[in-house]
C-alpha atoms as an extended CHARMM CRD file, in Angstrom:
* protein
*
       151  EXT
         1         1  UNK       CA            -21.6100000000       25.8340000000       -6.1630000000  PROA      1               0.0000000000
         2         2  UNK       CA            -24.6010000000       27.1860000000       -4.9410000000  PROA      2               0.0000000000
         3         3  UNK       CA            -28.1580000000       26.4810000000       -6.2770000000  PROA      3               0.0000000000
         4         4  UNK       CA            -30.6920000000       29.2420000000       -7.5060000000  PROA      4               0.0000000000
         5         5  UNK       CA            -33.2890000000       27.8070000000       -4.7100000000  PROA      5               0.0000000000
         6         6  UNK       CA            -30.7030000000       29.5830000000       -2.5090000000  PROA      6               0.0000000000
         7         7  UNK       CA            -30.1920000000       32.5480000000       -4.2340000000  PROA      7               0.0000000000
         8         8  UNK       CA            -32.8470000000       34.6310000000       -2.0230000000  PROA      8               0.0000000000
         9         9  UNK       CA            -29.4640000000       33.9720000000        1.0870000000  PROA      9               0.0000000000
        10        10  UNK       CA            -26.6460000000       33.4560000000       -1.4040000000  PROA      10              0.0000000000
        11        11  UNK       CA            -25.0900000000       36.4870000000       -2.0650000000  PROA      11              0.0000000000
        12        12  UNK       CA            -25.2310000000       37.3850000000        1.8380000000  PROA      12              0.0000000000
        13        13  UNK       CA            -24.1290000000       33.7230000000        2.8440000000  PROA      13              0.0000000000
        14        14  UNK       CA            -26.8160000000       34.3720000000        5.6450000000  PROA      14              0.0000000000
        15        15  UNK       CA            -27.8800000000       31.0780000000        5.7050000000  PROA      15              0.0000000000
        16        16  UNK       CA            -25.6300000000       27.6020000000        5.3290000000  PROA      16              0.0000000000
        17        17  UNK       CA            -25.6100000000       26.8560000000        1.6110000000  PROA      17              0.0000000000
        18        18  UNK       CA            -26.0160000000       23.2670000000        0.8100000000  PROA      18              0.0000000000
        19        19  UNK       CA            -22.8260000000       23.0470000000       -0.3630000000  PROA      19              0.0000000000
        20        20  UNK       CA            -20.9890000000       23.9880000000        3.0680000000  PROA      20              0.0000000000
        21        21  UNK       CA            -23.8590000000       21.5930000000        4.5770000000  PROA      21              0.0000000000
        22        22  UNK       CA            -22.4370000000       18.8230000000        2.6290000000  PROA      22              0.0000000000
        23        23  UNK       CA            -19.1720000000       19.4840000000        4.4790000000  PROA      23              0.0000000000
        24        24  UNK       CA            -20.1980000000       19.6630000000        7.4940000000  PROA      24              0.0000000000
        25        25  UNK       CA            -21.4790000000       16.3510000000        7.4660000000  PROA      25              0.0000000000
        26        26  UNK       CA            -18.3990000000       14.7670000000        5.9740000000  PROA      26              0.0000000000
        27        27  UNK       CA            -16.4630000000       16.2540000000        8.4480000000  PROA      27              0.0000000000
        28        28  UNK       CA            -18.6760000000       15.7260000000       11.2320000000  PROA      28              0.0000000000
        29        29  UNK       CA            -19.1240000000       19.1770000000       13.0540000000  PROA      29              0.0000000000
        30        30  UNK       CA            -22.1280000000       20.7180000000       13.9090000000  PROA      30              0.0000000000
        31        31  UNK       CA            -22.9360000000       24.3760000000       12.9960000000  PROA      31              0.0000000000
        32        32  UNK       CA            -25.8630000000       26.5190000000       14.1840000000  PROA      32              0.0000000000
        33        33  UNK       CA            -27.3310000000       29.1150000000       12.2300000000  PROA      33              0.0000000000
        34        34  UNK       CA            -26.1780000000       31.9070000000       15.2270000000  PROA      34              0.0000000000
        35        35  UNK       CA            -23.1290000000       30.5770000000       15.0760000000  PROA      35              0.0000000000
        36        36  UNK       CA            -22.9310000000       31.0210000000       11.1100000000  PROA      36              0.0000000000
        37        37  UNK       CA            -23.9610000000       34.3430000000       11.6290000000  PROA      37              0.0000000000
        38        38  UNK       CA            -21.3540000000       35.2400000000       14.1310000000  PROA      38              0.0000000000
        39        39  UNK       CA            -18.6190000000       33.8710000000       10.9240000000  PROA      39              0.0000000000
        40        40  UNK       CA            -17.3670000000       36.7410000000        8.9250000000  PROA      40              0.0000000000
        41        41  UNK       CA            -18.5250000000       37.1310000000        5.5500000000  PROA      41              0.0000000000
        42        42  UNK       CA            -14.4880000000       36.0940000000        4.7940000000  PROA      42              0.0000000000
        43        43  UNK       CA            -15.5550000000       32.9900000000        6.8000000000  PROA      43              0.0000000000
        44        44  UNK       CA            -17.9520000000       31.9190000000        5.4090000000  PROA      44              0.0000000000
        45        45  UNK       CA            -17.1470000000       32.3890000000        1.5930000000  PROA      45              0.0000000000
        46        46  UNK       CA            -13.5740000000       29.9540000000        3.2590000000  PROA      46              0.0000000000
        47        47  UNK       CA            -15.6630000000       27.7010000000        3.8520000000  PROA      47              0.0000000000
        48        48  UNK       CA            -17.9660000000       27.1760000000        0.3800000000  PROA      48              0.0000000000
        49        49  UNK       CA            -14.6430000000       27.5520000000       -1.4320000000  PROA      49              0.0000000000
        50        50  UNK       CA            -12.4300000000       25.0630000000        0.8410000000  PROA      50              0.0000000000
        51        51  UNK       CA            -12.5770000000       21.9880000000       -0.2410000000  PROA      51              0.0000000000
        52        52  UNK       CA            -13.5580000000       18.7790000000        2.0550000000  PROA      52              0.0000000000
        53        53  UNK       CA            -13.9440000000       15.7910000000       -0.1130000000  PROA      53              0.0000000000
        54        54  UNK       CA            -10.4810000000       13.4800000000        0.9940000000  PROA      54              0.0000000000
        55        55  UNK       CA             -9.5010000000       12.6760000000        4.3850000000  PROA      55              0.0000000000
        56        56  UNK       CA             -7.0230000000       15.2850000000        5.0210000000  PROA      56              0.0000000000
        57        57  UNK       CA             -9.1750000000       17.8660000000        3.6900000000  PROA      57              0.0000000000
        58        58  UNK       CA            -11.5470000000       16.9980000000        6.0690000000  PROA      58              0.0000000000
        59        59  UNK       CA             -9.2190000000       17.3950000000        8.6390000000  PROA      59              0.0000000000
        60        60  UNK       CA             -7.9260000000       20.9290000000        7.6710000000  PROA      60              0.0000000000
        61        61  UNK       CA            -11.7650000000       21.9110000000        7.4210000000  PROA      61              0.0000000000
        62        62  UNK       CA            -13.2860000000       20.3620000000       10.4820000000  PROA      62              0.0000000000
        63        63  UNK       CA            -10.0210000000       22.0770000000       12.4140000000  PROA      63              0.0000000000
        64        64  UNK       CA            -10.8120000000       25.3180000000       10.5040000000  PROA      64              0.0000000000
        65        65  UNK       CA            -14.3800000000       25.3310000000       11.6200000000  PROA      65              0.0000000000
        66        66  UNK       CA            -13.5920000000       24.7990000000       14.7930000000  PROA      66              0.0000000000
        67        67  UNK       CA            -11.2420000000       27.2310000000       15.1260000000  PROA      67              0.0000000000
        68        68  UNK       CA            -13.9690000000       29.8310000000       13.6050000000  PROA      68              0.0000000000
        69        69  UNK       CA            -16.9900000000       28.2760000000       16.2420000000  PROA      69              0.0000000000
        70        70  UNK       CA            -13.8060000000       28.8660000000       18.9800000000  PROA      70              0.0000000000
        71        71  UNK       CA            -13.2790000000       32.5060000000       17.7670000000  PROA      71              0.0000000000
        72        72  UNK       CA            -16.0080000000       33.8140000000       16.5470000000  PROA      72              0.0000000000
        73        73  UNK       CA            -19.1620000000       32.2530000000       18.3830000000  PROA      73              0.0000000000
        74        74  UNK       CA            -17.4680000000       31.7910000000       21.7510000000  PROA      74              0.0000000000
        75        75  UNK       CA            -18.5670000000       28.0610000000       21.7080000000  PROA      75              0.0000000000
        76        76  UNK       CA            -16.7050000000       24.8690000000       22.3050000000  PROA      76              0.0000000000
        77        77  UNK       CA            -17.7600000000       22.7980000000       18.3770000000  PROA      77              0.0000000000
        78        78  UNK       CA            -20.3270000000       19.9560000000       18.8980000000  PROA      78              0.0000000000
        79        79  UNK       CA            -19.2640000000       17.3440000000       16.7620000000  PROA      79              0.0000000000
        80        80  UNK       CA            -21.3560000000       14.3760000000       14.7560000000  PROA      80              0.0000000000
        81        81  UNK       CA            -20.2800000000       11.7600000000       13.5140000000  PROA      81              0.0000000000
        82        82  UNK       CA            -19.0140000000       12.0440000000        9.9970000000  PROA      82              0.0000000000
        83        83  UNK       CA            -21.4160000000       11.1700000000        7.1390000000  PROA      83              0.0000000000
        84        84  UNK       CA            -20.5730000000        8.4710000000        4.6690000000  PROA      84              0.0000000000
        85        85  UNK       CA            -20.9600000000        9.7730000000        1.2320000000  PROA      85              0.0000000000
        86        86  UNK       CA            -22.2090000000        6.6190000000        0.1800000000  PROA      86              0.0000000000
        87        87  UNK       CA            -25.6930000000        7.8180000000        0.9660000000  PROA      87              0.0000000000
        88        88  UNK       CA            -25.3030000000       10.3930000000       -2.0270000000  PROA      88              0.0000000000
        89        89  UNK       CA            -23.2460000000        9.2320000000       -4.2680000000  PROA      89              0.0000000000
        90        90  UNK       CA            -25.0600000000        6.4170000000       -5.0640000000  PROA      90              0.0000000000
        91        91  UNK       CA            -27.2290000000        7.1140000000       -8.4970000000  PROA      91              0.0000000000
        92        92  UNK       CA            -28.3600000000        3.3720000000       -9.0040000000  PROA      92              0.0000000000
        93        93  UNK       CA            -31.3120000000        3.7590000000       -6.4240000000  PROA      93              0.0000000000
        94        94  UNK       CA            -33.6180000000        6.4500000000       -5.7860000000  PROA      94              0.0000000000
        95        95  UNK       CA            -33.8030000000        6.5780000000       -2.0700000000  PROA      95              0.0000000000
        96        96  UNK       CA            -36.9090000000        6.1610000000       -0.3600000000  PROA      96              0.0000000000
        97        97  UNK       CA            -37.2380000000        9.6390000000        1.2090000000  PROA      97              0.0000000000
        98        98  UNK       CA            -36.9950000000       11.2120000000       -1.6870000000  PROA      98              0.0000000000
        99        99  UNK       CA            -39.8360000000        8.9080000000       -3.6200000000  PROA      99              0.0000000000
       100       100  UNK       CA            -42.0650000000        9.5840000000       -0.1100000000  PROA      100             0.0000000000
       101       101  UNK       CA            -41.5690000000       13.6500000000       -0.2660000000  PROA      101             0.0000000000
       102       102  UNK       CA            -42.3480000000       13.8170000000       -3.9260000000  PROA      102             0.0000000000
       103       103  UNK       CA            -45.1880000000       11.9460000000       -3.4820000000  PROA      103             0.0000000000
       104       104  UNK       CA            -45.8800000000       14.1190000000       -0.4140000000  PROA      104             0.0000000000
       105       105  UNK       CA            -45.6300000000       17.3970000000       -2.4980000000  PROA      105             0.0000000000
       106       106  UNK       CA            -47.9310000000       15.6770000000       -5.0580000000  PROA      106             0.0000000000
       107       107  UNK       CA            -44.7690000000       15.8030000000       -7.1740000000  PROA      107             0.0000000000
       108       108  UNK       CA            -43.3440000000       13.3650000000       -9.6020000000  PROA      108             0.0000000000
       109       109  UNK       CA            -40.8130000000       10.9590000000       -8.5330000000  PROA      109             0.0000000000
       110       110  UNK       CA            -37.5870000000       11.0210000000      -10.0950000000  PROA      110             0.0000000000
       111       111  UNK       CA            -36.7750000000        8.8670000000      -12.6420000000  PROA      111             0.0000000000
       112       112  UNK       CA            -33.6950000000        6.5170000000      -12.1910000000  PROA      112             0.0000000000
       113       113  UNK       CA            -32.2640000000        8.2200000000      -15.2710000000  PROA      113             0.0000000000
       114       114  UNK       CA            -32.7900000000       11.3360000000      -14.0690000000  PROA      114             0.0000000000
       115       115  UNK       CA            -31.7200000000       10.5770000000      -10.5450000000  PROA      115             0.0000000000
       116       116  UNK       CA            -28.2400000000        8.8000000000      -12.1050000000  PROA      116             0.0000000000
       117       117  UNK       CA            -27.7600000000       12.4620000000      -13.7090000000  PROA      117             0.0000000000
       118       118  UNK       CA            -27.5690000000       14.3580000000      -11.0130000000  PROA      118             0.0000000000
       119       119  UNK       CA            -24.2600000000       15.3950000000       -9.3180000000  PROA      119             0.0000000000
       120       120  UNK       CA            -23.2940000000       14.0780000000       -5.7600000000  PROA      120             0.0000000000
       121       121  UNK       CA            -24.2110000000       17.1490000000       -4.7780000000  PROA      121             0.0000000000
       122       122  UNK       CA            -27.7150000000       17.4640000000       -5.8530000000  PROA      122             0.0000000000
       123       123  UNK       CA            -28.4780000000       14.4470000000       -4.6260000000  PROA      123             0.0000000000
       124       124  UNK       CA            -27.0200000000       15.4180000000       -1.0440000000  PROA      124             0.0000000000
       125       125  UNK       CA            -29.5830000000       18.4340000000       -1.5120000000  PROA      125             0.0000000000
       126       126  UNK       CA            -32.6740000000       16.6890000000       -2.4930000000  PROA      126             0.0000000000
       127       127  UNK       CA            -31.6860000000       14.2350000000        0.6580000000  PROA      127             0.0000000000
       128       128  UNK       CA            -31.3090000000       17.2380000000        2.9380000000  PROA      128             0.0000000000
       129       129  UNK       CA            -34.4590000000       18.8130000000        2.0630000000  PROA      129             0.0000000000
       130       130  UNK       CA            -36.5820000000       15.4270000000        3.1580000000  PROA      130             0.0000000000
       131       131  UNK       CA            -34.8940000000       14.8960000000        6.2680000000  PROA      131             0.0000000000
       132       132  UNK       CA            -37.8120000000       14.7900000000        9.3030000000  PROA      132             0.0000000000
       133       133  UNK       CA            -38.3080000000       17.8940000000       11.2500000000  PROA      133             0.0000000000
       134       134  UNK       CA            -36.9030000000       20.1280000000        8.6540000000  PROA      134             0.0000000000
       135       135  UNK       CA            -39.9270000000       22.3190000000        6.7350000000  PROA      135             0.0000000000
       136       136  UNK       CA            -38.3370000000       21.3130000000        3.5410000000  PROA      136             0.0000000000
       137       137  UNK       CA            -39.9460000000       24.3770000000        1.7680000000  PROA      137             0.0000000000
       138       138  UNK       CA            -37.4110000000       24.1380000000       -1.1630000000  PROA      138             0.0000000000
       139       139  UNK       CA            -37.8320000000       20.7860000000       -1.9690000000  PROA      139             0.0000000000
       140       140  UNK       CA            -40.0330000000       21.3650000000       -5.0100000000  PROA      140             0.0000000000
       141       141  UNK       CA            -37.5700000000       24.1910000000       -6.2160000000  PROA      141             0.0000000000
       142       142  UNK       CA            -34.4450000000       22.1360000000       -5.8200000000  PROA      142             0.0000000000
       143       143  UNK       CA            -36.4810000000       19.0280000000       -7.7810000000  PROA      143             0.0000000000
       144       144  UNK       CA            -37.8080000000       21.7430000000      -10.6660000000  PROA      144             0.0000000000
       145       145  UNK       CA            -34.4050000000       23.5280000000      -11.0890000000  PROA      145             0.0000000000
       146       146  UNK       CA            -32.2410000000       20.4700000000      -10.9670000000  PROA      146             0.0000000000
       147       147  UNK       CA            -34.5850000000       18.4430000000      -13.2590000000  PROA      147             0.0000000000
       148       148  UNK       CA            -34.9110000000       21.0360000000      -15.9430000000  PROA      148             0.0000000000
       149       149  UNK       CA            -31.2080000000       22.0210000000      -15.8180000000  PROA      149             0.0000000000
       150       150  UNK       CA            -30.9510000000       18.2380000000      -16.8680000000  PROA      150             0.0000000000
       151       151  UNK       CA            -33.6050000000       17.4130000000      -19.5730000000  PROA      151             0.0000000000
């Protein structure tokens, strides 16, 4: 579940993982990085294992994160709202911030194939990373790793 491009923060969990980022955004809370740090390491291994992909596991997460942001960071949750996975799971169109960063990077654009390959959860990645405002440093690594794991 998590990539190699995070391996340098995986092991620790210091940093949110794509994968917990993914859930976050389906369930529509907001976590800071001090307030990830303030989660246990048992915390925060819950929450890449839990799963969050139907409704009611949403629920049980978003009311398990706040209870953690509550507990352990002191904070009343901020909450977003929740992400459609639409955005993601769709393989038949490379989207446009992803074709603009590549070219950005002076990398090559992914090929529909190789787009339509990819699991939901790359694609959430590779979305992530070119998000404005973000430094989107592993970009390139996330696009090299997940396009030779698939050749």
């Amino acid at each position: 579940m998590l990539f190699n491009f995070e391996m340098d923060f995986a092991h620790s969990l210091r940093c949110i993982p794509m994968i917990v980022r993914m859930k976050l955004d389906l369930c529509g809370v907001k976590v800071s990085l001090r307030q990830w740090s303030r989660f246990t390491q048992e915390d925060r291994a819950a929450l890449v294992q839990r799963p969050a992909e139907s409704l009611k596991q949403c629920k049980i997460y978003r009311n398990l994160l706040v209870d953690l942001i509550r507990q352990r960071a002191e904070e009343e949750p901020v909450f977003l709202p929740p992400v459609s996975p639409e955005t993601w799971q769709k393989a038949d169109d490379i989207p446009q911030s992803i074709r603009q960063t590549a070219a950005a990077h002076g990398a090559a654009t992914p090929t529909l194939q190789q787009w339509n390959h990819l699991s939901p959860l790359q694609r959430f990645a590779l979305m992530k990373l070119t998000r404005p405002g973000h430094e989107n440093q592993n970009f390139i690594p996330a696009l090299k790793e997940f396009f030779t794991e698939n050749t």
